[in-house]
N, C-alpha and C positions, 0 to 999 in steps of 0.2 A: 482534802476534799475541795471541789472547785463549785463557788454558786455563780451562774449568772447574775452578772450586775446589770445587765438591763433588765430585769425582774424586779431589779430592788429600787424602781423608780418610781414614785408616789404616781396613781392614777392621773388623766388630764382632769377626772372629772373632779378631784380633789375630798375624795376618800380619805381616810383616812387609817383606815383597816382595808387590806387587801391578802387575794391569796397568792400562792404564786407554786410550782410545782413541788418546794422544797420547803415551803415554809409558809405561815401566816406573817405579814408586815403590819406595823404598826406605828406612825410616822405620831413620834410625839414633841417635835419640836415645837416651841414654842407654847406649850403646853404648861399650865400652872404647878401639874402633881403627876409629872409623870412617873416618879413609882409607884405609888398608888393605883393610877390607871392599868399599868401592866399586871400589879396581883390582883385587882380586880376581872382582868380579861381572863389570867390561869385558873384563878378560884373558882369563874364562873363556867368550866369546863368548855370555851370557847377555840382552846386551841387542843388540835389534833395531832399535831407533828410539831415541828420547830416552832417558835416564834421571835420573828426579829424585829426589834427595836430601834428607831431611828430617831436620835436624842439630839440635843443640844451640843451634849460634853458626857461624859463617864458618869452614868447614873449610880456614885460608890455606895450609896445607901442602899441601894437595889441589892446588892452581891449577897449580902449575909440574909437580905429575906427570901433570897430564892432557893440560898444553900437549905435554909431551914425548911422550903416547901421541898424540897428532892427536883430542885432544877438548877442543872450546869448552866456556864454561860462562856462565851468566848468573844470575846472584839474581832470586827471583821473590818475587812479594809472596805472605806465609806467612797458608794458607787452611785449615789443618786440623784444625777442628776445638777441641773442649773440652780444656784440660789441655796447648799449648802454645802457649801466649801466649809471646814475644819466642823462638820458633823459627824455624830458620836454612830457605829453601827453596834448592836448588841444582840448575838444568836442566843437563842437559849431554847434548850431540852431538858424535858423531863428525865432523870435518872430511869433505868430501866425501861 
C-alpha cells in the first residue's frame, strides 16, 4: 500500500493532531508520555481509520498495549519533512 508522504508533514500551523485522507497524524516527538498520549487518543474513540504516529525512536512499550487493545501497527518509512531526520513513523489499525 502506498501513503503519501507529503500528508505526513506536521501542519505550518503546528498542530499537533492532523487529518489526512488515509489516516489521523499525530506528531509526538518530543513529547514526555508518548504512549500514553496515543491510548488515550484510541480509548477516547478519537480515531476513525488509521492512526499514525510520529515519535522520536520505536515506541516498543507501545506494541504489547495496542496488541492487547485489538490494534496492529506497522513502521512506515519517516517522510516528514525538515527537522526530523532519524524520526520514528508508526501506522496503526484497529483489528477488524
Amino acid at each position: 500500500m502506498h501513503y503519501d508522504h507529503h500528508d505526513h508533514v506536521r501542519p505550518a500551523d503546528g498542530s499537533r493532531m492532523w487529518r489526512t485522507a488515509d489516516a489521523i497524524h499525530i506528531d509526538l516527538r518530543g513529547f514526555p508520555a508518548p504512549v500514553t498520549t496515543v491510548l488515550q487518543t484510541i480509548e477516547n474513540g478519537e480515531v476513525d481509520t488509521a492512526l499514525v504516529g510520529h515519535f522520536d525512536r520505536g515506541p516498543i512499550l507501545l506494541y504489547p498495549e495496542l496488541e492487547e487493545r485489538g490494534w496492529s501497527h506497522e513502521v512506515m518509512e519517516s517522510h516528514c519533512g525538515d527537522g526530523c531526520e532519524g524520526g520514528f513513523m508508526l501506522r496503526m489499525v484497529r483489528w477488524g
